[in-house]
C-alpha positions in Angstrom: 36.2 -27.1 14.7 38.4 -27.8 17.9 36.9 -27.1 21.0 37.8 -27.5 24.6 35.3 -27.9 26.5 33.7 -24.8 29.4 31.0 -26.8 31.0 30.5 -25.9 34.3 28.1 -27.1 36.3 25.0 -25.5 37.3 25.7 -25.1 41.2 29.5 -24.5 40.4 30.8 -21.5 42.9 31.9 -19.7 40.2 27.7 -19.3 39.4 26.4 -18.9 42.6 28.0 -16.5 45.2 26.7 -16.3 49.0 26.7 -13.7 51.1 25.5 -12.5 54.4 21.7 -10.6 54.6 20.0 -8.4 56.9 16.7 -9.7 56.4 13.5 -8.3 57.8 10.0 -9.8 58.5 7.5 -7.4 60.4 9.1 -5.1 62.6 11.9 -8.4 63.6 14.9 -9.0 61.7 17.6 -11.5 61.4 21.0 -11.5 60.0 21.1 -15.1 57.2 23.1 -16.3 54.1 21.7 -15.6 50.9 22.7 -16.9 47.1 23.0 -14.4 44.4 24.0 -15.1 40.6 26.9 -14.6 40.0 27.7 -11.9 36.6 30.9 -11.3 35.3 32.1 -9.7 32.2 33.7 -12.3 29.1 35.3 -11.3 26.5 35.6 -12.7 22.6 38.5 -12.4 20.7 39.0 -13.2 17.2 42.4 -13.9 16.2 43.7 -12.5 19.5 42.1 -9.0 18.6 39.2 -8.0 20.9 35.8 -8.4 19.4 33.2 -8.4 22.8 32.4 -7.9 25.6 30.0 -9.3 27.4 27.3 -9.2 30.8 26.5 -12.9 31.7 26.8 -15.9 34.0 29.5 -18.2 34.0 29.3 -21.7 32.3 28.4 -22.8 28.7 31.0 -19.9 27.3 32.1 -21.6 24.0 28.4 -21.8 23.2 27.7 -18.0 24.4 30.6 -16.9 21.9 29.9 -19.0 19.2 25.9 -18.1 19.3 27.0 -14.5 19.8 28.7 -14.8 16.9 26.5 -16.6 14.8 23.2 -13.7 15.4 25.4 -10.7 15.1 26.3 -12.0 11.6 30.0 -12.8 12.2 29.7 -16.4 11.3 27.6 -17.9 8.9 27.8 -21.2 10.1 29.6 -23.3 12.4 32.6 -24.2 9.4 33.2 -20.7 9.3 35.3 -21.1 12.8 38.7 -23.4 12.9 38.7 -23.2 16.9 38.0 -22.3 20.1 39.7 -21.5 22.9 40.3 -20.0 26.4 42.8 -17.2 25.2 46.6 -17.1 26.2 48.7 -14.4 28.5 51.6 -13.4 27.6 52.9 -16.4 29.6 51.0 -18.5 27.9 48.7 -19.4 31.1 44.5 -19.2 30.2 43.2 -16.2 30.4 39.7 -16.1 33.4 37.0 -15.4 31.3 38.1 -14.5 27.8 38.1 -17.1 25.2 39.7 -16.6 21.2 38.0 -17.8 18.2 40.0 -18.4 14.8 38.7 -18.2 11.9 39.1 -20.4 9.0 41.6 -18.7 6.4 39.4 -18.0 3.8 36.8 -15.9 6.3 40.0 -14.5 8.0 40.7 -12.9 4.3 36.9 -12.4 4.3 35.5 -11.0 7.3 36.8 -7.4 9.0 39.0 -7.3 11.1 37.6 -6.4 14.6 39.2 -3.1 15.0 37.2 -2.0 11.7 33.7 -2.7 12.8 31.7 0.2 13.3 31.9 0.2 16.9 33.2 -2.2 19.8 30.8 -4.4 21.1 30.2 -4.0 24.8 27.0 -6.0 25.4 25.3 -5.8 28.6 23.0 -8.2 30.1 19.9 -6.6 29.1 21.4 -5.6 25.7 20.6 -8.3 23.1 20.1 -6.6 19.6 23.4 -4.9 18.3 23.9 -2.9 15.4 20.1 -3.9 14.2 17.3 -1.3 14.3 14.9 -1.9 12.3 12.6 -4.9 10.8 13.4 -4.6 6.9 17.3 -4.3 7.6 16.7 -7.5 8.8 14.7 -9.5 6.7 16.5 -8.0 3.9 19.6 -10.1 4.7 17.5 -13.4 6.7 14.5 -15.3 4.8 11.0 -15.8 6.7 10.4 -19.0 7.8 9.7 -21.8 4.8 6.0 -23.3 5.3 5.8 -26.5 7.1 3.2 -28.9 8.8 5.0 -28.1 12.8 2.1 -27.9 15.2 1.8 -28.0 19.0 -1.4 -29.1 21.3 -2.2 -26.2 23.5 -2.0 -28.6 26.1 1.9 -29.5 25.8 2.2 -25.6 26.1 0.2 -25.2 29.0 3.2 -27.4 30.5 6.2 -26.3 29.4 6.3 -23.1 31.8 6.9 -26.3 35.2 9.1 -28.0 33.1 11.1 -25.4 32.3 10.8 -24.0 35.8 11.8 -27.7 37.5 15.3 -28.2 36.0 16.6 -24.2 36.5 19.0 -25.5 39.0 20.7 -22.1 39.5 17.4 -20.2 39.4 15.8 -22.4 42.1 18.6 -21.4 44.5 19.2 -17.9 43.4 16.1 -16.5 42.0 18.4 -14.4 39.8 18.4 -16.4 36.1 16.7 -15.9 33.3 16.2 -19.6 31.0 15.9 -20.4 27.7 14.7 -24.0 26.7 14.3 -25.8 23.8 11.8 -28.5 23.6 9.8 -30.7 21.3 6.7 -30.5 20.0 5.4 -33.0 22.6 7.0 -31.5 25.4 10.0 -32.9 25.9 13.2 -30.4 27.2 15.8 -31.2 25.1 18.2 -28.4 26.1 18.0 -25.7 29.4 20.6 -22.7 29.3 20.4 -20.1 32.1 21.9 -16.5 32.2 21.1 -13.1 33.7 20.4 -12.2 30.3 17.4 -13.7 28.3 19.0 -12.7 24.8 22.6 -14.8 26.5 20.8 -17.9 27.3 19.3 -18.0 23.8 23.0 -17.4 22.3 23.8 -20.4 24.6 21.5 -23.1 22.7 21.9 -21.4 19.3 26.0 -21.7 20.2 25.0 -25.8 21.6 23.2 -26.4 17.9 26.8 -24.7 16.5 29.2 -27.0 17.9 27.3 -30.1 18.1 25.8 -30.4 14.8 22.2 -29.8 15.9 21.7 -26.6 14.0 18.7 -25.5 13.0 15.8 -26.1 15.3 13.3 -25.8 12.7 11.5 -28.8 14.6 11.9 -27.1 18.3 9.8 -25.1 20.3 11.9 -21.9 22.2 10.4 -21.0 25.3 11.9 -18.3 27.6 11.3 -16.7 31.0 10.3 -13.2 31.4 9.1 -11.1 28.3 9.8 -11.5 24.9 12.1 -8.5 23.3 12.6 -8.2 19.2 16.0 -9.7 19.9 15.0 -12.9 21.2 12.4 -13.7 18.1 15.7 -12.2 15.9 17.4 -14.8 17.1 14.8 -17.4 16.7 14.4 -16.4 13.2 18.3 -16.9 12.6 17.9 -20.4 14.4 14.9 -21.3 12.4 12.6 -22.3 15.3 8.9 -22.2 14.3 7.5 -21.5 17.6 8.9 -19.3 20.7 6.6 -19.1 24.2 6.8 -17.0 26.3 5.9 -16.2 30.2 5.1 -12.7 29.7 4.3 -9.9 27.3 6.1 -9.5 23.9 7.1 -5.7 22.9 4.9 -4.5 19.6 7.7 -5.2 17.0 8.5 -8.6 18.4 4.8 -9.8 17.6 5.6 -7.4 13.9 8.9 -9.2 13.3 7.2 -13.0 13.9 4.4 -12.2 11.9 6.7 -10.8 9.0 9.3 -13.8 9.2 6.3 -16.8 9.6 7.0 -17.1 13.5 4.2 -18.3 15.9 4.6 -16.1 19.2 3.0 -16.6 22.5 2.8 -15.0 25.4 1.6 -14.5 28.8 1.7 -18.1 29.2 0.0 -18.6 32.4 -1.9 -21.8 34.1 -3.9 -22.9 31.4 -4.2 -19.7 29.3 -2.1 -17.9 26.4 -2.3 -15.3 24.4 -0.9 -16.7 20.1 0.1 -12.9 18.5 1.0 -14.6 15.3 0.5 -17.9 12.9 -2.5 -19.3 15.5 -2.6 -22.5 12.6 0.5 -23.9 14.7 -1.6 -24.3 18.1 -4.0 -27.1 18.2 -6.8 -28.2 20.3 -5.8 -31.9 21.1 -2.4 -33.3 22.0 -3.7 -36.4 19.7 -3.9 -33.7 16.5 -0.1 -32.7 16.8 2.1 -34.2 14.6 5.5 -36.5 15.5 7.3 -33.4 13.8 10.6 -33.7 16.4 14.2 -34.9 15.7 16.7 -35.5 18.4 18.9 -32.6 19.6 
């Protein structure tokens, strides 16, 4: 796959926009400079025909297509795509925020051509799922989980919530992000995407695995802020991870779709307490119990 590269970094001024508040305190107020995240629509092409189009935060784009891509079933796998680019005008000058994917010649022949899907995909950021409504559609067409021996001490997930926390550099300055990390079963971060939208940030590392060979994370530990949507363990389940956390509540069918595919889901991840919703085996008592069941990202 060729790939040029759309790292940006995380305080880049195309992330974080300031502008001018009217901010009160009491009955006294003061006029001060504020950040907010930026979001901007991106589109994804395939051959040059438009496929997307999606909510989200700058940065990371090749990884949100690809990872897009990947959990909405229009990849396989990362072979299935010859390269990625930033798309072309008609003067040949990159395109702001649209980027064009090619297909390898066999899955050109293969795969429909964007204007014959059932519907143009306009993803907001609080979309996620799309075209996906129901539990056995799913795991008609994706596996559960195979078994395995991956556990976790509950006391390297009583600390992931600060670690994640500590390296949101956008977040710390915006307040506006949702993350997404991936970690190890001892604790370690391996990878931190941000996005206004929980489901993007997820794309993001599954889109990371995708072009750097690190794909699946069926030793990794998914941990994300905020709730946890029937989406995001959708996406787990297509990435193979084991075990997602989370900082808040899960919806019903996201604790029904981890049980059905072999998932462990937690929740409400708070201090030193947690609520497990599914596969409990997975969380142990003693950090000294957990298996060395990590490989490098």
């Amino acid at each position: 796959m060729r790939v040029t590269s759309s790292w940006r970094s995380p305080l880049d001024p195309e992330r974080v926009l300031q502008v001018k508040t009217t901010h009160w305190q009491g009955n006294e107020r003061q006029v001060r400079e504020d950040n907010l995240t930026v979001e901007e629509p991106f589109e994804v092409r395939i051959a040059d025909q438009s496929l997307a189009v999606i909510m989200r935060t700058p940065g990371n784009d090749y990884e949100l297509a690809l990872g897009f891509l990947f959990t909405e079933g229009v990849i396989q796998n990362a072979s299935d795509v010859l390269k990625i680019e930033d798309a072309l005008d008609s003067d040949g000058l990159p395109l702001e925020n649209v980027v064009n994917v090619t297909l390898r010649a066999s899955e050109q022949c293969a795969a429909p051509a964007p204007t014959a899907f059932e519907r143009h995909f306009a993803v907001s950021a609080s979309c996620g799922l799309c075209g996906k409504n129901s539990i056995a559609d799913l795991m008609q067409t994706t596996p559960p989980l195979e078994p395995d021996t991956f556990c976790v001490a509950a006391s390297t997930l009583y600390q992931l919530a600060a670690e994640l926390r500590g390296q949101q550099a956008v977040f710390t300055h915006t307040g506006g992000l949702h993350a997404a990390g991936l970690f190890t079963p001892q604790g370690e971060l391996l990878l931190l995407r941000e996005d206004v939208g929980r489901h993007n940030a997820v794309d993001k590392l599954i889109g990371h695995g995708l072009l750097h060979g690190t794909y699946p994370y069926n030793h990794s530990i998914l941990m994300v802020s905020g709730r946890t949507s029937f989406e995001i363990i959708q996406k787990a389940l297509l990435a193979r991870i084991p075990c997602v956390v989370a900082i808040s509540a899960p919806s019903s069918l996201a604790v029904e779709l981890a049980e059905s595919s072999g998932m462990t889901l937690v929740g409400f991840l708070r201090g030193r307490s947690m609520n497990v919703y599914t596969h409990p085996q997975r969380v142990i008592a003693s950090s000294d119990e957990a298996q060395d069941d990590s490989t490098p990202l």
